[in-house]
N, C-alpha and C positions, 0 to 999 in steps of 0.2 A: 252667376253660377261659377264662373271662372275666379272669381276674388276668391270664393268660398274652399275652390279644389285649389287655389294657390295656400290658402291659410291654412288647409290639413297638410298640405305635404310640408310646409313649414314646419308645423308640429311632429309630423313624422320625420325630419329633419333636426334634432336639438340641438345641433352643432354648427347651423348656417347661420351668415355672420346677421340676418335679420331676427332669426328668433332669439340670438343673442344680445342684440342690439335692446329689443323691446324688453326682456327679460329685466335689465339695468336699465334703463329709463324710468323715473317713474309715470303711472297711468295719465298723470296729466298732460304732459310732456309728451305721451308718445304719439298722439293726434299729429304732432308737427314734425316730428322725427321723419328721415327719409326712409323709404321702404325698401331694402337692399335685397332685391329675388329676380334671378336671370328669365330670361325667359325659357319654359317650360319645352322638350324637348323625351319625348320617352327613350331615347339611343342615343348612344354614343356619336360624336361628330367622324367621320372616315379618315382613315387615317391618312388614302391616298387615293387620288382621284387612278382610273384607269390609265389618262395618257400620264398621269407624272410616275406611274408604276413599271410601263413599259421604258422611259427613258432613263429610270436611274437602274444604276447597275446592279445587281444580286452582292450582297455582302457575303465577303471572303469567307470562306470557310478554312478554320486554321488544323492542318490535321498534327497530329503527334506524331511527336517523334519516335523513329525506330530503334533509335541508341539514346534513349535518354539518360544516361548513366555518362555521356559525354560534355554533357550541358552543354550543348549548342558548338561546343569544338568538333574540328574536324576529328582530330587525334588528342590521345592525354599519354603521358607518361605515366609508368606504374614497376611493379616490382613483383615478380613471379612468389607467389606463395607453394603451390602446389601442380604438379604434370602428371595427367591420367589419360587412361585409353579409354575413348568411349564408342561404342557401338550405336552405326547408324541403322532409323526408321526402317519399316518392315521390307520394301524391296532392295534395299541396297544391304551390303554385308562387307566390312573394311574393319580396320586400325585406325579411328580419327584419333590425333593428338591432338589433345584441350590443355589448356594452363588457365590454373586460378590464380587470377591477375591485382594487384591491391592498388589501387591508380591513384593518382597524387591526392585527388580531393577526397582518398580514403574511403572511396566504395570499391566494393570489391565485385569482377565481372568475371564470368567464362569467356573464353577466349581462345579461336581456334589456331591454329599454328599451319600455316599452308605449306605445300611443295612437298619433298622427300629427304628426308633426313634435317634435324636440326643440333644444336650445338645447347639448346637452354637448357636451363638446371633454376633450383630453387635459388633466390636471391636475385636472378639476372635481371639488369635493367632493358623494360623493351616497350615499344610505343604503339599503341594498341587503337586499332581504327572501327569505326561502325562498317558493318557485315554480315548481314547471318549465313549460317551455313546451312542449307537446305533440309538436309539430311539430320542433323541434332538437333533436338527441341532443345530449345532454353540458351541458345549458345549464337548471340546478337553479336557479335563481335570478332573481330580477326585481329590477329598479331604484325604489325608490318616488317618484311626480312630486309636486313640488308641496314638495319639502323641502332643507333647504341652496341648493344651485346649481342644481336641476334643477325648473325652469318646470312648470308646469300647461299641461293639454292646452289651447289658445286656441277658446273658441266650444264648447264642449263642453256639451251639454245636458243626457242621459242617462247613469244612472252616476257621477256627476259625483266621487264620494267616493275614487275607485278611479283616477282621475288629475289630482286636485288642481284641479280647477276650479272656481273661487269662480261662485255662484247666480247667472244672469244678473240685469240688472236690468229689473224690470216697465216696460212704456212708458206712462204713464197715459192 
């Protein structure tokens, strides 16, 4: 019974290397031929035992990046195209300044400009970091002050590392 349900799934199989095997043999020849058929199994073999699944560790999961427009740098240089005012999300109400930024590898990104008052204009060169700014959709990116073209916050006390403003000086 079991030769028999071995010889149909062979056939139902035309691509196993036995029913290939017989197929190219002639009939005489194939009485002596080896008979290449694994043993029969309805499922798939496991892929992992329970204890060897608790011991290896869960494959990393890789997430994406937030600034992908940086590729994988911290900061890229770029070259101001455009400065506009945009209005932030429904509970806050401001003046953010944005600059449309052209960065070296020639993508172009929104890019917010921090602190109070700045010094940029179209053409400036300025070095532009991953950031998003909470309050504008679409605008992953911040300007960093204090570097190339782009001034340090003036009179700036606190924080001072985060918009380029050199330590006041003590009065004696």
């Amino acid at each position: 019974m079991f030769s028999a349900f071995r010889l149909s799934a062979q056939l139902a199989r035309p691509w196993s290397a036995s029913s290939l095997f017989q197929r190219t043999v002639s009939p005489s020849l194939a009485r002596f031929a080896p008979v290449f058929s694994r043993a029969f199994h309805p499922s798939l073999p496991a892929s992992a035992t329970l204890n060897q699944a608790t011991r290896r560790k869960p494959p990393r999961k890789v997430k994406p990046s937030k600034s992908p427009l940086l590729e994988g740098n911290t900061q890229r240089k770029g070259v101001i195209s455009q400065i506009f005012i945009a209005k932030p999300k429904k509970p806050n109400s401001a003046k953010r300044k944005v600059a449309k930024v052209k960065l070296s590898t020639g993508k172009t990104v929104q890019a917010y400009i921090p602190g109070e008052g700045h010094n940029l204009q179209e053409h400036s060169v300025v070095l532009v970091r991953g950031g998003r700014t909470q309050d504008l959709p679409g605008v992953r990116y911040k300007v960093v002050r204090g570097t190339l073209d782009f001034s340090g916050v003036v009179g700036r006390v606190t924080a001072r590392s985060k918009y380029g403003a050199k330590r006041p000086k003590q009065q004696p």
